[in-house]
C-alpha positions in Angstrom: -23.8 21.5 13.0 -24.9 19.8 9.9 -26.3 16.3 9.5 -25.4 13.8 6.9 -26.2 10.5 4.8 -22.9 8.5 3.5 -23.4 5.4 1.4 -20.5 2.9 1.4 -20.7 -0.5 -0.6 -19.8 -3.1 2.2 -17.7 -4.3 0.4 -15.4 -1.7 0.3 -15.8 0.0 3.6 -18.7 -1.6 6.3 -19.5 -0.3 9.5 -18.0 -3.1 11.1 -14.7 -1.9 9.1 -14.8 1.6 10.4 -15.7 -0.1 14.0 -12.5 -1.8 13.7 -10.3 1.6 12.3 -12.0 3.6 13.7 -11.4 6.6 11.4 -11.6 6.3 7.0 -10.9 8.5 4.3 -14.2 8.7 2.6 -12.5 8.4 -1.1 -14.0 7.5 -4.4 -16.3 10.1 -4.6 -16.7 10.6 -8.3 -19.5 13.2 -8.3 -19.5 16.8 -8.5 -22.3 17.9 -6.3 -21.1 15.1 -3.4 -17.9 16.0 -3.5 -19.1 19.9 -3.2 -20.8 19.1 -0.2 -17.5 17.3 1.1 -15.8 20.5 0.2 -17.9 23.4 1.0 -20.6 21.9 3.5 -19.1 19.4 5.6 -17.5 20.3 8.8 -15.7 18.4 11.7 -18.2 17.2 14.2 -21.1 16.9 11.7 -23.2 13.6 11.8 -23.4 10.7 9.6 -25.9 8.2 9.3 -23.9 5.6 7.8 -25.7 3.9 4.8 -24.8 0.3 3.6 -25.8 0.8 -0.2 -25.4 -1.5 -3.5 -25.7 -4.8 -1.3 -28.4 -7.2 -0.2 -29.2 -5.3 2.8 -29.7 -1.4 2.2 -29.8 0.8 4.6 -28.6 3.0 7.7 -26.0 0.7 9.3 -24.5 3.2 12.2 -23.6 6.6 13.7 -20.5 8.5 12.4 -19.0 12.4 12.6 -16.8 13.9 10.0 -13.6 14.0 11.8 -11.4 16.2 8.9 -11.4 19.0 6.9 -11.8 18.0 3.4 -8.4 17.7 1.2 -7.2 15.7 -1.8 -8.2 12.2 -2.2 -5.4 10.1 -2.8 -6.8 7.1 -5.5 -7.3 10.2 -8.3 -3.6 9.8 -8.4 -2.8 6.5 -8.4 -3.1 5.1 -12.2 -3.9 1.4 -10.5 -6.8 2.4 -8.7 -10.6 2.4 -10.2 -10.7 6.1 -9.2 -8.0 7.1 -10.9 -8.7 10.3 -12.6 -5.9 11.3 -15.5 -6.9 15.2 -15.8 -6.6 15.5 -12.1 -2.5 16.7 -10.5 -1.9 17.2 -7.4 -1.2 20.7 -8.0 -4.8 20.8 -9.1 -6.8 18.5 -7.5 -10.6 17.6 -8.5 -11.8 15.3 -5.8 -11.7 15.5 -1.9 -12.6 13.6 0.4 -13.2 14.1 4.2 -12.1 11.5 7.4 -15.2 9.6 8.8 -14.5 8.6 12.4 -16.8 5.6 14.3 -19.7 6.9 16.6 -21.4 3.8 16.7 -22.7 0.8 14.8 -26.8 0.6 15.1 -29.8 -1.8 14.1 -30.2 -2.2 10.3 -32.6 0.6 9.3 -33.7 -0.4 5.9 -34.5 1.9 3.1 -38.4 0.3 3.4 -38.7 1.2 6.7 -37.5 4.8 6.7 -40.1 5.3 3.8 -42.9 4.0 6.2 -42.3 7.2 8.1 -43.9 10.3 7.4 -41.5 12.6 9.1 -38.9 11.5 6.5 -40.6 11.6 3.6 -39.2 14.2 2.2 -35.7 12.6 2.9 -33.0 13.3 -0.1 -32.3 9.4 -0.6 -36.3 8.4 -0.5 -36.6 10.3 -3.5 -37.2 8.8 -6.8 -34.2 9.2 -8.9 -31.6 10.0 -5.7 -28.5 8.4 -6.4 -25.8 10.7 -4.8 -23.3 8.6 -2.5 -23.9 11.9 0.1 -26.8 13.6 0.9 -27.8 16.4 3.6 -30.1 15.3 6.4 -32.5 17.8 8.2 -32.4 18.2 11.8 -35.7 17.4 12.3 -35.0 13.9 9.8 -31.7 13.5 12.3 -33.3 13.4 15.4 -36.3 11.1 14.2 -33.9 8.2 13.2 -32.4 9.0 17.0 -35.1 8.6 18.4 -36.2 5.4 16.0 -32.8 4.1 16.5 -33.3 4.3 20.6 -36.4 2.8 20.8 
C-alpha cells in the first residue's frame, strides 16, 4: 500500500464535497510527474491525506483512498473547460486521473503545524519549492499524522 498527499482548491472540490459524493474524479492534473504518479504509482486502496491548498486555510482537511485505476481525464477534451488540452485525442490521451472516494473528514492540520514536527520534516510538500498537486507520503509520515489526527 502506498500513502499519498492530494491538494484540491476548495473551491473546486472540498472535503465537505467529496463527504457529500462520496467518490471524485481527481481531474485537472496538468503536471507530468503528478500525473505519473496517478498513472504508474497509485493503486486502489492507497491513502490520501486530503490537502485543502490555494485558500485561506492550507492544509490536511481529511482521509481518503484511491478507489480507481487511473484512465483518461475527461476536461483534456472538452474545448470549454480550463483544462482543455488541444494536442491531447482520445486515442492518445496525455492526462489521467484516478477516483478519490471519502474515508473521512478530520481537524484542520495546517501546513505550520505539520512543519513543527520533526518526524515530517522531510515531508515532500514542507519542502521549499514543492509545488506538485500530489505527492508520496512515507509510512512512517502516514502513521504520525494518524496518530496526530487521533489525539
Amino acid at each position: 500500500m502506498n500513502y499519498w498527499l492530494m491538494k484540491s482548491e476548495p473551491s473546486d472540490v472540498s472535503i465537505d464535497d467529496l463527504a457529500r459524493l462520496n467518490t471524485v474524479g481527481w481531474y485537472g492534473v496538468r503536471n507530468y510527474q503528478a500525473r505519473n504518479f496517478m498513472r504508474d504509482t497509485q493503486q486502489i486502496g492507497d491513502g490520501v491525506l486530503f490537502y485543502h491548498s490555494s485558500c485561506e486555510h492550507v492544509g490536511i482537511a481529511g482521509i481518503a483512498r484511491v478507489a480507481s485505476a487511473p484512465y483518461p481525464d475527461p476536461t483534456q477534451f472538452d474545448p470549454t473547460s480550463k483544462y482543455f488540452d488541444p494536442k491531447s485525442t482520445p486515442e492518445k490521451p496525455r492526462w489521467q486521473q484516478v477516483d478519490v472516494a471519502f474515508v473521512r473528514k478530520t481537524r484542520l492540520v495546517p501546513l505550520a503545524e505539520l512543519r513543527q514536527y520533526a518526524p515530517l520534516a522531510n515531508m515532500v510538500v514542507l519542502q521549499k519549492g514543492s509545488r506538485l498537486s500530489i505527492t508520496p507520503v512515507t509510512p512512517q509520515e502516514w502513521d504520525f499524522i494518524q496518530e496526530l489526527l487521533n489525539d
